[in-house]
N, C-alpha and C positions, 0 to 999 in steps of 0.2 A: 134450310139447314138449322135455323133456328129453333123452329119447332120440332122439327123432328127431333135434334139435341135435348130439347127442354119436353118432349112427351118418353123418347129411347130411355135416356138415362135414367130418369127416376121410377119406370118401368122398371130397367135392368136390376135394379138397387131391390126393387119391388118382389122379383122373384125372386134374385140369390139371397135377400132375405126369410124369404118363405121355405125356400129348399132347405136351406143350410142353417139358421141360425133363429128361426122360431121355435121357442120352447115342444110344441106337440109334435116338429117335425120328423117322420122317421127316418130320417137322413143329416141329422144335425150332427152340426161336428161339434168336436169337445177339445179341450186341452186349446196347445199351440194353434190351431188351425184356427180355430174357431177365433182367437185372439187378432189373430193373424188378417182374418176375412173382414171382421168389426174394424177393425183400425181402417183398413184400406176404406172399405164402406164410410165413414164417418170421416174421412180423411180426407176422399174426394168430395164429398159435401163440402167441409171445411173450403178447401179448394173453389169448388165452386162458386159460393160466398164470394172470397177476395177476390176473383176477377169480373164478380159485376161490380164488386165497386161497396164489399159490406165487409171492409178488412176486420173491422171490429167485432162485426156481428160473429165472424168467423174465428176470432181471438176468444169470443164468452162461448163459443160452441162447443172448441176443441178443452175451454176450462172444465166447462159442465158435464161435457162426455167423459172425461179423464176423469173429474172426481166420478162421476156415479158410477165407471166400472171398479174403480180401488174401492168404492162401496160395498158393490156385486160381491165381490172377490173375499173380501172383509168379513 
């Protein structure tokens, strides 16, 4: 289960990034959605982080994520 967890997931993440939210994608979303897809993406990272035991690691993740999208956005 482990591995499969630990090859699925960052797979999954692999292509709904590809599809939806790579710049040259022709199916990328915009606006809310695309907001909306990034957070949960980058949320369950975060997530993942704390429960092997990198609560920190996953506290400077969700900082550096936050600031560089108010950058994007900026």
């Amino acid at each position: 289960v482990h591995i499969a967890l630990g090859v699925g997931v960052p797979l999954l993440a692999i292509l709904l990034w590809g599809r939806f939210l790579a710049p040259n994608s022709k199916t990328r979303l915009t606006g809310t959605a695309y907001l909306i897809l990034k957070f949960i993406l980058f949320g369950a990272a975060a997530i993942g982080l704390a429960v092997t035991g990198q609560v920190s690691l996953a506290i400077i993740f969700i900082i550096v994520a936050i600031i560089n999208q108010v950058l994007l956005i900026v």
